[in-house]
N, C-alpha and C positions, 0 to 999 in steps of 0.2 A: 639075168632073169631071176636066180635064185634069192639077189639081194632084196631085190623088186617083192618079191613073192614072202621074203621072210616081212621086210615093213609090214605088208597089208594083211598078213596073219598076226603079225606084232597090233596093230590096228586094232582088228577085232575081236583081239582078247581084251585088250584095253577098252573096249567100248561094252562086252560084254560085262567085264566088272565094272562099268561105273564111272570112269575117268574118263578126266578133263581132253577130249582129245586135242584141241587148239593149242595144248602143251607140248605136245609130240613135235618133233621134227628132224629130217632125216636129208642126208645125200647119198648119194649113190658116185661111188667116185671113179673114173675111168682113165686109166693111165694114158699118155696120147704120145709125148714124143719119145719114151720109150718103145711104145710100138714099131715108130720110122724105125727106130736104130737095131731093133732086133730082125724086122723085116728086110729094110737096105739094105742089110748084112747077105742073107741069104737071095734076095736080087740081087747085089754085085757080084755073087760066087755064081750064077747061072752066068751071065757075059752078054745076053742078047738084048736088042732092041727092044723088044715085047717088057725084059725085066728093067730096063733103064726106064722104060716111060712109065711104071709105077713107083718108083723111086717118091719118098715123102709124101704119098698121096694115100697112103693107106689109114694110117693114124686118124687122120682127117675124117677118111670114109667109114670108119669100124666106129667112130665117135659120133656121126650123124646116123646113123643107122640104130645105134643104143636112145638116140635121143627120138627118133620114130617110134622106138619102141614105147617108151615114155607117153608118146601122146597118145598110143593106143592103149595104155593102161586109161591113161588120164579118159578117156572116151566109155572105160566097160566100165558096164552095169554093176560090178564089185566097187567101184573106185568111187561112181559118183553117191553109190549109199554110203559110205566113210565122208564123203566130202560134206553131203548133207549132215553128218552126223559133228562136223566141226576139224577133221582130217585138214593135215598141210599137207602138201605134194612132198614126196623124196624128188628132191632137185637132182641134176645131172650135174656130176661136181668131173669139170677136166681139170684133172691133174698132169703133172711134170708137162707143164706148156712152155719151158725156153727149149730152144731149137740146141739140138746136140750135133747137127751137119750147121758146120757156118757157112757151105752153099745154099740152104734156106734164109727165107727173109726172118731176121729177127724177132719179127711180129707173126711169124702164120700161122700158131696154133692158137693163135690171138683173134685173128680177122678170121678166120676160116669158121670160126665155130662160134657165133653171136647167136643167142638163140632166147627167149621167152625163159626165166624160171630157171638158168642155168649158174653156175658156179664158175669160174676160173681161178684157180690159183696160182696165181702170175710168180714166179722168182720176181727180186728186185728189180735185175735186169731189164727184165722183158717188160714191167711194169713202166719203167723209164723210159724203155725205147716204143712201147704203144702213147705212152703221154708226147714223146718226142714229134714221132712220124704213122704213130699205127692209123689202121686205114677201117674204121668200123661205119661199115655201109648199109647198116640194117639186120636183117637177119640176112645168114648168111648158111644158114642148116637147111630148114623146110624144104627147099626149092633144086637140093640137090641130091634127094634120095636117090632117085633114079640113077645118076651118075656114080655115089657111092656102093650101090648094090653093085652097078658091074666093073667097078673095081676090086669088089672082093671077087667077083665070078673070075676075072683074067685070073688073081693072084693064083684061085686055087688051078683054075685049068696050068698053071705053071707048074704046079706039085710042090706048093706052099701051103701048109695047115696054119690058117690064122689061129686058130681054137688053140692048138697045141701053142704058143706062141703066146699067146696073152695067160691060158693057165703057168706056163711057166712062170714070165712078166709077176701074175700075180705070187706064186708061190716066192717067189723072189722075195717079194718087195714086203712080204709078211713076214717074211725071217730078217728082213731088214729093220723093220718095226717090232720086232721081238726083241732085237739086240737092243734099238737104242732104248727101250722099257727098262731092262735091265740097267744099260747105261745110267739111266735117270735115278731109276730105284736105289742102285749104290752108290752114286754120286750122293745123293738126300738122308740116305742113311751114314755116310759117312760125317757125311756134314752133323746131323743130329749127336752121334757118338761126339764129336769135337765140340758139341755147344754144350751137351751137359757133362765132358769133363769139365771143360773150363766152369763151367757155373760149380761145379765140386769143388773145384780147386779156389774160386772167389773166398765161396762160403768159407 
């Protein structure tokens, strides 16, 4: 929601000064089968029936419910004065979609989550194996809020905090994109130092 919230304040500073807003454009990115694999974890350490039948269904569900949330930005009175004003939607971008349990269908962060306006960024992988055999049967989000809300309701009556679980997730994955910045940055400066010695050393 915060990201949600900085766009459309981002929005109407931009619209306040004067800029093009049809330029803007934004996603909103939601990790998904990292989720399974940090959630799974802690269902398979409870051992019960209750925690085996949410096994891989949660990522699914915390990703359709982000994307309700989306339609109900896309619906208030905030949204559609930016829309009028020439505003793009922040798209719901699902990220790390190949399956990390190979008891999962290859394709189900794939099939499970088809929706209006959304983003997938497919590994190769899973790219080849949705062009292979994946199973896209329309939307596949809208029609299953109801079922995702009480997937999250079992998780937490288990004494599972999704919340704590994805801030981690997140804090994670931004110290992992921290490093590979740096990676990049000395890599390119390295490289640079080597192109104008050598160009010293021509001359």
């Amino acid at each position: 929601r915060a990201v949600v919230d900085a766009y459309l304040d981002g929005l109407e500073q931009a619209r306040a000064k004067g800029l093009d807003l049809t330029t803007i454009e934004s996603v909103a990115s939601f990790f998904v089968s990292r989720v399974d694999a940090a959630v799974d974890a802690q269902l398979d350490a409870l051992g019960t029936p209750e925690a085996a039948d949410l096994r891989g269904t949660i990522a699914i569900a915390n990703a359709r419910l982000a994307y309700r949330y989306f339609e109900e930005v896309s619906a208030s009175d905030r949204w559609r004065g930016l829309a009028t004003a020439g505003a793009q939607p922040q798209r719901p971008l699902w990220a790390s979609t190949g399956v990390k349990d190979p008891a999962y269908p290859d394709t189900l962060y794939v099939d499970e989550l088809v929706a209006p306006d959304t983003v997938n960024t497919m590994p190769g992988t899973t790219l080849e194996a949705v062009a292979d055999h994946g199973e896209v049967r329309g939307d596949t989000v809208r029609s299953a809020y109801d079922d995702a809300a009480a997937r999250l309701e079992r998780l937490g009556a288990l004494g599972i905090d999704l919340d704590e679980v994805t801030e981690r997730l997140e804090t994670e994955g931004v110290a992992k994109f921290e490093a590979s910045w740096a990676e990049l940055l000395e890599t390119v400066t390295t490289g640079l130092r080597g192109a104008s010695g050598s160009e010293g050393t021509t001359a």
